[in-house]
C-alpha positions in Angstrom: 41.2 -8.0 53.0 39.4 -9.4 56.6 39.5 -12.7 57.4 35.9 -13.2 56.9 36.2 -11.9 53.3 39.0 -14.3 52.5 37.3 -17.6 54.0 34.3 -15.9 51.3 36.6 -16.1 48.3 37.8 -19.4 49.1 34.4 -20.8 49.6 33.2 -19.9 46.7 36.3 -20.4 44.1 35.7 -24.0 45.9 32.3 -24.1 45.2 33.2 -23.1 41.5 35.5 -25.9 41.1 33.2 -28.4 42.5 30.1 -27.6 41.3 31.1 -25.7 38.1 28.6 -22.9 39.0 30.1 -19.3 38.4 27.3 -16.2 39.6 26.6 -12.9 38.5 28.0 -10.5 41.2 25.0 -9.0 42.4 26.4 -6.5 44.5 27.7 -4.9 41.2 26.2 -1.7 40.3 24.6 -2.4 36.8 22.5 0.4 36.8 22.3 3.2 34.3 24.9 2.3 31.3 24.8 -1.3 32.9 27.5 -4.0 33.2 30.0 -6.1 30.9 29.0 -9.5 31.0 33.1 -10.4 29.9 34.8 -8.4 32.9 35.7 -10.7 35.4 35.6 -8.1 38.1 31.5 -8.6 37.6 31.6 -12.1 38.7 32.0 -14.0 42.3 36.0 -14.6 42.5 36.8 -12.7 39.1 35.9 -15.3 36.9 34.1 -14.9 33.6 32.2 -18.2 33.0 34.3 -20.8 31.1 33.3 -24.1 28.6 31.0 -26.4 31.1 30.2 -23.6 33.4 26.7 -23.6 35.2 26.1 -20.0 35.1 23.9 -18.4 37.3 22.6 -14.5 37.8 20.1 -14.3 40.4 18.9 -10.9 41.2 15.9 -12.4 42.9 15.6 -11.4 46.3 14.7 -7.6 44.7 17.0 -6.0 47.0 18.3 -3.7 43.9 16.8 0.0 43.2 17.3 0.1 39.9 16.6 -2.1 36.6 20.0 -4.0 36.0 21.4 -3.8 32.8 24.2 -6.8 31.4 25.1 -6.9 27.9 27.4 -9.5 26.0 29.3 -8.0 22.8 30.4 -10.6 21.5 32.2 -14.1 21.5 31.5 -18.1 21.9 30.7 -19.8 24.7 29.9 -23.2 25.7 27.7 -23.6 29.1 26.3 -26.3 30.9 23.5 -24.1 32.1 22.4 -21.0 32.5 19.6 -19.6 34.9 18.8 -15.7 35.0 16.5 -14.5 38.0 15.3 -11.3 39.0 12.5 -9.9 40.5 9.5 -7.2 39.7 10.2 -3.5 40.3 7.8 -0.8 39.1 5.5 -3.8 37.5 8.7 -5.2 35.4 11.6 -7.5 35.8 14.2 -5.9 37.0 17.3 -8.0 35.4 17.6 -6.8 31.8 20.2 -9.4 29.2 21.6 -8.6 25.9 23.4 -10.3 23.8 24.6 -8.7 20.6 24.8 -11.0 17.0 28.8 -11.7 17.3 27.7 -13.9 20.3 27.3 -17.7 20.3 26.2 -19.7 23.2 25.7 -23.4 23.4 24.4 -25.5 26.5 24.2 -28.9 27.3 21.6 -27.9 29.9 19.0 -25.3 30.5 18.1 -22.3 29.6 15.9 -20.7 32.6 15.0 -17.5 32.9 12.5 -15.6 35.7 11.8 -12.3 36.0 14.1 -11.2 32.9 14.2 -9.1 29.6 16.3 -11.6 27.7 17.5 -9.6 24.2 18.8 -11.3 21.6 20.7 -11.1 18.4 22.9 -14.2 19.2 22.8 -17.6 18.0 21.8 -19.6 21.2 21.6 -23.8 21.2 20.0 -24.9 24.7 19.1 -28.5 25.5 16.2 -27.3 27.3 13.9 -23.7 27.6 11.9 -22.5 30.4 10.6 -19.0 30.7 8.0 -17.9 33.2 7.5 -15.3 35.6 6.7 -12.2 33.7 9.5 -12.8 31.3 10.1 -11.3 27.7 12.6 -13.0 25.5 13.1 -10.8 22.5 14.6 -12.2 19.0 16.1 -9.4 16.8 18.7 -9.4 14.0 18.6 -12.6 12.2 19.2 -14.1 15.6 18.1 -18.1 16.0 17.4 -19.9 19.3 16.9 -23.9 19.0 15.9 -26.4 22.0 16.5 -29.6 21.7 13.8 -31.1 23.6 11.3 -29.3 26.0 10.4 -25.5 25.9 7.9 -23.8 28.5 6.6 -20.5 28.7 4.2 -19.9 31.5 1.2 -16.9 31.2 2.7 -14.4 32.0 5.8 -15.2 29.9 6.4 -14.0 26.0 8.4 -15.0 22.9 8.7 -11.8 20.0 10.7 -12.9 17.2 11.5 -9.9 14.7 13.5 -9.0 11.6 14.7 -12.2 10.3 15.0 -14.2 13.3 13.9 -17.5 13.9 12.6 -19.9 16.8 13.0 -23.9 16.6 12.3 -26.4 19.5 13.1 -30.0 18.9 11.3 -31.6 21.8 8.3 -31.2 23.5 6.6 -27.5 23.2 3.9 -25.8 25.7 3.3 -22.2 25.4 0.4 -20.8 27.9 1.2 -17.6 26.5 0.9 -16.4 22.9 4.1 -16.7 21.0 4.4 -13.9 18.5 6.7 -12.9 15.2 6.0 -9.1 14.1 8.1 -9.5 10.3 7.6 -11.8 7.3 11.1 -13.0 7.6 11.1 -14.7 10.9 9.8 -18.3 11.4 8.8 -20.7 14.2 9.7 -24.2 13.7 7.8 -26.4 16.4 9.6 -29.7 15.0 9.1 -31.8 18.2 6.8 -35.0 18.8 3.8 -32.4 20.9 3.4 -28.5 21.0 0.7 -27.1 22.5 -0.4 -23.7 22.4 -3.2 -22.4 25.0 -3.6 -19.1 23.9 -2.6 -19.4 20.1 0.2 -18.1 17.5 0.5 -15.3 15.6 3.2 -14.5 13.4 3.6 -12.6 9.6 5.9 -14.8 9.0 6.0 -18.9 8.5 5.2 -21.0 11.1 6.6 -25.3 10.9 5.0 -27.6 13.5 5.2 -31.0 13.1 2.5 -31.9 15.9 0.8 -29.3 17.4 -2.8 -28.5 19.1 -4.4 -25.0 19.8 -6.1 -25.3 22.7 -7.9 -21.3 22.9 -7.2 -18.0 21.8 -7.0 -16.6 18.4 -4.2 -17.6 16.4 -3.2 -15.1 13.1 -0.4 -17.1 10.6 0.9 -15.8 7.3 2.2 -18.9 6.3 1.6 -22.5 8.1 2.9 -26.1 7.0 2.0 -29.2 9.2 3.9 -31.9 8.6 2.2 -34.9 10.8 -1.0 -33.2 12.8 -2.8 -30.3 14.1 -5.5 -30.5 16.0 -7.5 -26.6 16.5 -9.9 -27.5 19.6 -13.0 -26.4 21.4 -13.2 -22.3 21.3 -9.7 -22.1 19.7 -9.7 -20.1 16.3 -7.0 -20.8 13.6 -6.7 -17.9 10.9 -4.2 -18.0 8.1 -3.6 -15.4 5.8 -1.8 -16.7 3.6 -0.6 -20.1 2.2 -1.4 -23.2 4.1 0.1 -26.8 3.5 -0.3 -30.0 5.3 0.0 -31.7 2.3 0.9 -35.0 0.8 3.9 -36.1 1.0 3.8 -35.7 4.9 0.1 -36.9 4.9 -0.7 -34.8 7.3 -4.0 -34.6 9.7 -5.5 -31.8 10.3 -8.8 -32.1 13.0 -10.9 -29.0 13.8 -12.6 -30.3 17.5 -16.4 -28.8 18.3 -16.2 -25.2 18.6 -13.1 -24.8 17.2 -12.8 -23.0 13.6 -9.8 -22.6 10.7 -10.4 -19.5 8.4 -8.0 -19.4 5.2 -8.4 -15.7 4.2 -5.6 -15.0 2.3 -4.4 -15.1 -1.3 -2.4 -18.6 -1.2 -2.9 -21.8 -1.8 -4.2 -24.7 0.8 -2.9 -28.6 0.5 -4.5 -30.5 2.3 -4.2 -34.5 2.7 -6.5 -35.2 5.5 -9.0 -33.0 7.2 -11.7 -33.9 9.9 -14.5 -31.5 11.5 -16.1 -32.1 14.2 -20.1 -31.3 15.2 -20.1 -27.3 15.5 -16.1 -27.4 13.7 -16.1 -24.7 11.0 -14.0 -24.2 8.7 -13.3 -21.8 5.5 -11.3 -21.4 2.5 -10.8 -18.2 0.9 -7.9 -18.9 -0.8 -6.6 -19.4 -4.4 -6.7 -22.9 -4.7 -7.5 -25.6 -2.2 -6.0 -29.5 -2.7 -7.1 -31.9 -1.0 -5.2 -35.4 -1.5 -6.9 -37.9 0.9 -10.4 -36.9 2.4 -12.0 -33.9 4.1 -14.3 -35.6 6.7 -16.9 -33.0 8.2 -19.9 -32.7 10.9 -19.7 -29.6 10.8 -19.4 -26.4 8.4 -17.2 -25.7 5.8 -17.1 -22.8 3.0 -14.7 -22.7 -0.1 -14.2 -19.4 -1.4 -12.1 -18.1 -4.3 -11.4 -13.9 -3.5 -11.1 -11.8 -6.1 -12.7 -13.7 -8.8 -9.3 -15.8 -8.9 -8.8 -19.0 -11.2 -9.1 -22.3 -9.2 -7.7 -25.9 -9.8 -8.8 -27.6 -7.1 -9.5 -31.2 -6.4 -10.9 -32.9 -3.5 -10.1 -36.4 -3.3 -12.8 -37.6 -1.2 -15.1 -35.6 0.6 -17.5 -37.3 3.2 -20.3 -35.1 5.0 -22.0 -36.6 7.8 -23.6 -36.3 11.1 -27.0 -34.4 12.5 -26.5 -30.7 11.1 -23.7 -30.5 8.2 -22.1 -28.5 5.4 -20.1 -27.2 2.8 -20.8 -24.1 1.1 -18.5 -23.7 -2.2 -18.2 -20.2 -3.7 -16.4 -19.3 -7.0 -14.4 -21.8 -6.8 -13.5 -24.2 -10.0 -13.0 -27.6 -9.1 -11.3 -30.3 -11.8 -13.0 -32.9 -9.6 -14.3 -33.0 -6.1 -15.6 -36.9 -5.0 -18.0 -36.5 -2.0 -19.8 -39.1 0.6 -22.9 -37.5 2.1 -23.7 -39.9 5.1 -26.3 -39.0 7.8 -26.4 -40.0 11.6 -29.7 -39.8 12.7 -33.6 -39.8 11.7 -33.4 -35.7 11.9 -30.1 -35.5 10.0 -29.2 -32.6 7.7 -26.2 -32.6 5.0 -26.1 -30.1 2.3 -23.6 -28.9 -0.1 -24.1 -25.8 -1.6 -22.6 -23.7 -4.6 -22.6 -20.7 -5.4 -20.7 -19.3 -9.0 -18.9 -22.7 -8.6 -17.9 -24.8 -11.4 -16.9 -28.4 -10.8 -16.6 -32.3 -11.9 -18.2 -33.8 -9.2 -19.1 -37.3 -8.0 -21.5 -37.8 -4.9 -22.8 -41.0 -3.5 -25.2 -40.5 -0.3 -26.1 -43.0 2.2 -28.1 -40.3 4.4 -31.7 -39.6 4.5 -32.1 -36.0 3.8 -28.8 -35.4 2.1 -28.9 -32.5 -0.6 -26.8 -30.5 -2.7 -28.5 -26.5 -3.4 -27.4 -24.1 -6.2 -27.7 -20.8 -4.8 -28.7 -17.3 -6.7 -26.7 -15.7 -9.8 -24.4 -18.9 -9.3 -23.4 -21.2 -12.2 -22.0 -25.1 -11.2 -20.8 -27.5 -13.9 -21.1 -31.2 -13.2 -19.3 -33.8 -14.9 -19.3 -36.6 -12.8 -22.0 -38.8 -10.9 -24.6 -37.7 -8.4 -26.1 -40.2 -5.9 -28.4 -39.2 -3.3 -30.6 -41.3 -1.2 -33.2 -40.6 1.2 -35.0 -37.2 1.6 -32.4 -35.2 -0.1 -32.6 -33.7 -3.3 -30.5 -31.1 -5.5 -32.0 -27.5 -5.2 -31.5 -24.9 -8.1 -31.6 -21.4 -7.6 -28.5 -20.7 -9.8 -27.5 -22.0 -12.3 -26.7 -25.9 -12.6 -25.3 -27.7 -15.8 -25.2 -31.3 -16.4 -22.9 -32.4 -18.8 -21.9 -36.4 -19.1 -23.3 -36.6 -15.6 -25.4 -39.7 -14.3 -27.3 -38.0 -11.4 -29.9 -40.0 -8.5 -30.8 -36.9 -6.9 -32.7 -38.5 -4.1 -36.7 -38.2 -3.4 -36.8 -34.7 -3.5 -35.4 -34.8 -7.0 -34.1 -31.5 -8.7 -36.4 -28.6 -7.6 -35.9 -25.5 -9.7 -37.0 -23.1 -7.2 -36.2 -19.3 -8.5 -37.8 -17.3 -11.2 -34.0 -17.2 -12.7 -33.1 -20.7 -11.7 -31.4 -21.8 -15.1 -31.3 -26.2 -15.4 -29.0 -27.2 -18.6 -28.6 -31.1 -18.8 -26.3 -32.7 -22.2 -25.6 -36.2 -22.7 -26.7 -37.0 -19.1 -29.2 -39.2 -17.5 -31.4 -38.2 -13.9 -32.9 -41.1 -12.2 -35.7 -39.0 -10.8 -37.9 -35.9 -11.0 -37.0 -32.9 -12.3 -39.8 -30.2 -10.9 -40.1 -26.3 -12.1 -41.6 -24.0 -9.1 -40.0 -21.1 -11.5 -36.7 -20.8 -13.7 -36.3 -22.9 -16.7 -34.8 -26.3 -17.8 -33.3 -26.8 -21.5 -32.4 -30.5 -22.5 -29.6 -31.0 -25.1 -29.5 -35.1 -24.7 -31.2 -36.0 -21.7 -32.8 -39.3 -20.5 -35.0 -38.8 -17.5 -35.8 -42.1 -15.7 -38.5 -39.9 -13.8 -40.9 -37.3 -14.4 -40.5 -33.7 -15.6 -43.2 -31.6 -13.6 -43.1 -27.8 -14.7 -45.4 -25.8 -12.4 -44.4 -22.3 -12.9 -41.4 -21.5 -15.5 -40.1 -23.4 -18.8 -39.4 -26.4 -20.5 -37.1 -25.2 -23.4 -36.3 -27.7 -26.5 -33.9 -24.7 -28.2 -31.0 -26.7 -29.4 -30.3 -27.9 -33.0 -30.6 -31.9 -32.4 -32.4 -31.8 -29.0 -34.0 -34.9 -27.4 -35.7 -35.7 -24.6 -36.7 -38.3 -23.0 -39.2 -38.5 -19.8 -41.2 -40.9 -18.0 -44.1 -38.7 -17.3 -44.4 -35.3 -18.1 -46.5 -32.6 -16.5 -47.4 -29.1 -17.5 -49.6 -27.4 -15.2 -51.5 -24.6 -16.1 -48.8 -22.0 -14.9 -45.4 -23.7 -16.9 -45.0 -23.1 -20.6 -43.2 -25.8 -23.1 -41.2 -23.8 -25.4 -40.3 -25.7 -29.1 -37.6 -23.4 -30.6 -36.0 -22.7 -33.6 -34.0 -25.3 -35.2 -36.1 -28.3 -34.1 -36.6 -31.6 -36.3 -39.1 -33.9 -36.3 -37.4 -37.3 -36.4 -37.6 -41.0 -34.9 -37.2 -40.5 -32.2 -39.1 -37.7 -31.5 -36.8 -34.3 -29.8 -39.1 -34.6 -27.0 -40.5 -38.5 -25.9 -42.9 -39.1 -23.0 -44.5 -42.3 -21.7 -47.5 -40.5 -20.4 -48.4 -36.8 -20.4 -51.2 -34.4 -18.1 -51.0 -30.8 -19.8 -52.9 -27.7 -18.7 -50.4 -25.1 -19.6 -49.2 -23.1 -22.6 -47.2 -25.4 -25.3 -45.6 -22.8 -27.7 -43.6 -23.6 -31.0 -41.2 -20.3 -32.1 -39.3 -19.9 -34.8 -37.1 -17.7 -36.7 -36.0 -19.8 -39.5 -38.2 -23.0 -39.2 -38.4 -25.7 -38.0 -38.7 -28.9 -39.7 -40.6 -31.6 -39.8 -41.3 -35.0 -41.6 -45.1 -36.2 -41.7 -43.8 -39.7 -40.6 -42.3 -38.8 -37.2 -43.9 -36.1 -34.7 -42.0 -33.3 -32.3 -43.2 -34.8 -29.6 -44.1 -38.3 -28.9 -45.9 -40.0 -26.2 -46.2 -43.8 -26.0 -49.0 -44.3 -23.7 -52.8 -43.6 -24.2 -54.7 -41.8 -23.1 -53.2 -38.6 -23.2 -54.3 -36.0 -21.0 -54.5 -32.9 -22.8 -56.8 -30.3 -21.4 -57.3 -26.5 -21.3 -54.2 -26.4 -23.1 -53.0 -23.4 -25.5 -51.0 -24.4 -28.6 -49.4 -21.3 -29.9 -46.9 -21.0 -32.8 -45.5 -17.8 -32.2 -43.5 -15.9 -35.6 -41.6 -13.1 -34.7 -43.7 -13.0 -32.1 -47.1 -12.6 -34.1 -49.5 -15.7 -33.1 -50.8 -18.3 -35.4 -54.3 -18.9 -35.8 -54.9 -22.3 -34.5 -55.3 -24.4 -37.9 -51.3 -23.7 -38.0 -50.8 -26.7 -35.8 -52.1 -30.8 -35.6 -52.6 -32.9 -32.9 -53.1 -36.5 -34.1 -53.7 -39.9 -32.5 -51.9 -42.8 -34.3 -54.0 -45.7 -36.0 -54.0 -48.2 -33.9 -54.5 -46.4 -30.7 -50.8 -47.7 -28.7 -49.0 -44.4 -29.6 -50.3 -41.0 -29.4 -48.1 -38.3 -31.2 -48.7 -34.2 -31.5 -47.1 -33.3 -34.3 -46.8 -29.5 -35.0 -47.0 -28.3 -38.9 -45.4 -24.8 -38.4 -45.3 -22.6 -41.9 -43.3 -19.4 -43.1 -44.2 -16.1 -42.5 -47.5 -14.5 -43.8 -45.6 -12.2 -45.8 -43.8 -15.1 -47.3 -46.3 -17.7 -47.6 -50.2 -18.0 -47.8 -52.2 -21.1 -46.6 -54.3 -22.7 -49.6 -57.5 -22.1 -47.8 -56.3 -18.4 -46.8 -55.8 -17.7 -50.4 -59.0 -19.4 -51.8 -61.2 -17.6 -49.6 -59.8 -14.5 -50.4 -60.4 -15.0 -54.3 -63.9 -16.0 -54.1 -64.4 -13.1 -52.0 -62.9 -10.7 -54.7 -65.0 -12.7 -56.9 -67.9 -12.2 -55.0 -67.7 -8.4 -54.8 -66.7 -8.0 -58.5 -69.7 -10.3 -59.8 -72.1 -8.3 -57.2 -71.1 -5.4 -58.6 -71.4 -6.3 -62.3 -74.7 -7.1 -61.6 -75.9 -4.0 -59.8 -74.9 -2.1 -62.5 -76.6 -3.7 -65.1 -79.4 -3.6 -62.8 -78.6 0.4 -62.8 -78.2 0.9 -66.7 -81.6 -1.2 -67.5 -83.9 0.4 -65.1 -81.9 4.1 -66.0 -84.4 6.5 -67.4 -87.6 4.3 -67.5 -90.3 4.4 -64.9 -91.9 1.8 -64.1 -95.4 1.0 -64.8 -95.8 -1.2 -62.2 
């Protein structure tokens, strides 16, 4: 050995045991079946990096040919540091690492690696990660990497986790690339106090962050639990196939920004505690169940949708819709109680809720001015709770909509029946409003309507045993029919009670059985003279034959404060005869018997005589 090659060696077994750094020797040939990271004779001075070892490989000035292989079999280390360089050959890094699953490395320091192909089935602890440069550090084998405080990966950088490895950083998280796990069994655990992603996540797998913020990009998750925040921002999409949880124990806040969007597509269930959208936010549930423990606060869109015709048990704890153009859209989906604030910002403010084959207890109080809740087509919503609307708004049936126990302000609008097969059913419930029929039909089991009932096209139907209903007004233009059903009894009071009536339409009593009455108490009362009856056609239909018109009364109380239409319905024809029916027929049999009697006689006096006059 030179001279100048000894001073070498002593310079840098100094600068070892000074500095602690030990480097890759470069000039090592690590092409083709590559390098052993634990030969000695691959490192400056013959020394494989010991416990507090800054450990360096720097292939960075690109003077190599050919990609550089160095693999680690197996073993435990402890590092300070470790920083990997290379540079691009053929559009790729040309330093390649692996490190097989019977290795364990643990660094006080940094992990840093540039320009590299990092391969992993070890167990690696690092203090801090940065990756950059074009970088791919690949997770296979059950392997697990964990950062205790910062990690960074720049652009052009990636993280692929597969079989059942796993990612966790402790600290302070920014990915500017797209993170990505291709099996159901790995999982990314973003624990620290901030992670920010630019250009999303996707994994199959489960994905932990305690604080994190999409800022773009598409995200795809299988599974996702927040445990304090996540914030999905302006043009960043969030889409979860399967189970998502930011539930309540942690309390967790979850805040779609403008533009930004969560879909929940798959076949688990959400938990929610808090949720805000923003103006233009949207977000959707189409999952199995969605829980929701503190509040969903929207300005935005939402939609609820149960797949498959699945089962829900959902509750919403508080649900508060406001701002200039909002709302929620709930489909299938069987809610045990949902309790909602519709409040609007703004003269031109819009706030709807809409259901469609949803069934659910519901309370809603509005503040807003045109805040309204709409049934949509072949849907069927159950309400058990309380309805308060103020302003503009109104509830708008073109489903199906079912009242039971519910006290329900629907706001000026009132409830509009707007579809030939709009179906209104209200038990034991009172409306504080109108109720108005543009089509469809509306049966009252016990109903009090502090309003009127308006039927302009479609059906007012009394058809249950024990009906009553009560109106302030009621309407029947000349289009609307009021069906009186089977089963019906006249009592006090009356099934169906009005303070003041205007009828042009059809009123039609049916019956298969009958319908019973007592001459004291009518069908159908109303309370204040005069009564506007006109044009009107009464028909008692049986088994759909129609009565001739003495088959009903309408009569006008004594003194002239009350005005009752009472409706005398009889049994079949083939059962039963009216009096008059049956006298008239008699005297007409009479009448041809006697005018035949007396033509004959006629016949036998005059028979064989003529006359002489």
């Amino acid at each position: 050995m030179n001279l100048k090659s000894v001073v070498l060696v002593v310079v840098l077994l100094i600068n070892v045991l000074v500095n602690g750094q030990v480097q890759f020797n470069t000039s090592s040939n690590c092409g083709g079946t590559g390098c052993d990271w634990s030969i000695g004779a691959n490192w400056v001075g013959g020394i494989v990096p010991g416990s507090g070892a800054d450990v360096v490989i720097d292939y960075s000035a690109g003077t190599v040919t050919a990609q550089q292989t160095i693999s680690l079999a197996k073993g435990a280390f402890t590092y300070k540091s470790l920083t990997i360089k290379g540079a691009q050959l053929n559009n790729a890094p040309n330093v390649v690492i692996n490190m097989n699953a019977m290795v364990t490395i643990t660094m006080s320091g940094e992990l840093e690696l540039s320009n590299t192909i990092f391969t992993t089935s070890a167990s690696i602890t690092v203090y801090s990660l940065t990756v950059s440069n074009s970088s791919v550090m690949t997770q296979n084998d059950a392997s697990d990497t964990t950062v205790t405080t910062a990690s960074y990966f720049d652009s052009t950088s990636k993280l692929e986790l597969n079989d059942k490895s796993g990612f966790t950083s402790n600290g302070v998280t920014s990915f500017k690339s797209k993170p990505k796990c291709y099996e159901n069994t790995c999982s990314f655990n973003f624990l620290g106090p901030f992670s920010m992603f630019y250009m999303g996540v996707n994994s199959q797998g489960l994905v932990t962050m305690q604080q994190g913020t999409l800022a773009g990009g598409s995200s795809t998750i299988q599974t996702l639990t927040v445990m304090s925040a996540l914030e999905v921002q302006s043009g960043a999409k969030l889409i979860v196939l399967g189970s998502f949880h930011a539930g309540n124990s942690q309390k967790s806040t979850v805040t779609i920004d403008n533009g930004g969007s969560i879909e929940v597509s798959g076949q688990g269930s959400v938990t929610l505690y808090a949720l805000n959208v923003a103006v233009n936010g949207t977000a959707i549930f189409a999952s199995t169940q969605l829980n929701v423990a503190g509040y969903i606060s929207s300005q935005g869109f939402i939609t609820i949708n149960t797949p498959n015709g699945a089962i829900q048990n959902s509750t919403i704890s508080e649900l508060v819709l406001q701002g200039l153009q909002t709302s929620i859209e709930i489909n299938n989906s069987n809610f045990g109680e949902i309790h909602c604030i519709m409040n609007n910002d703004g003269n031109q403010s819009l706030v709807q809720m809409q259901f469609v084959g949803a069934s659910s207890a519901i309370n809603i109080t509005s503040a807003g001015s045109a805040a309204s809740f709409t049934v949509i087509d072949e849907s069927s919503l159950t309400v058990t709770g309380d309805v308060k609307l103020i302003g503009s708004g109104g509830i708008f049936v073109m489903g199906k909509l079912n009242l039971e126990g519910a006290y329900v302000v629907p706001g000026a609008s009132g409830i509009a029946l707007q579809d030939p097969n709009a179906e209104l059913y209200v038990n034991n419930a009172q409306i504080v409003g109108d109720i108005v029929l543009g089509g469809g039909s509306f049966t009252p089991i016990q109903a009090q309507i502090f309003g009127n009932v308006i039927v302009n096209n479609g059906y007012l139907t009394l058809n249950y045993p024990g009906s009553n209903l009560a109106v302030e007004g009621f309407q029947l233009s000349t289009n609307g029919t009021l069906y009186i059903f089977d089963s019906q009894v006249s009592s006090n009071p009356a099934p169906f009670v009005a303070n003041t009536t205007f009828i042009t339409g059809t009123i039609i009593v049916q019956f298969q059985n009958s319908i019973e009455f007592n001459g004291q108490y009518p069908l159908i009362q109303v309370n204040t003279p005069p009564m506007n009856l006109s044009a009107s056609t009464l028909s008692p239909i049986y088994n759909n034959v129609l009565y001739e018109s003495q088959d009903y009364d309408i009569t006008y109380s004594p003194t002239n404060q009350a005005i009752q239409m009472d409706f005398f319905t009889e049994e079949s024809p083939s059962k039963k005869m009216a009096g008059w029916k049956i006298f008239l027929i008699i005297l007409s049999i009479f009448a041809v018997l006697g005018g035949g009697a007396y033509a004959f006689y006629k016949y036998r006096r005059n028979q064989g005589y003529i006359s002489l006059n």
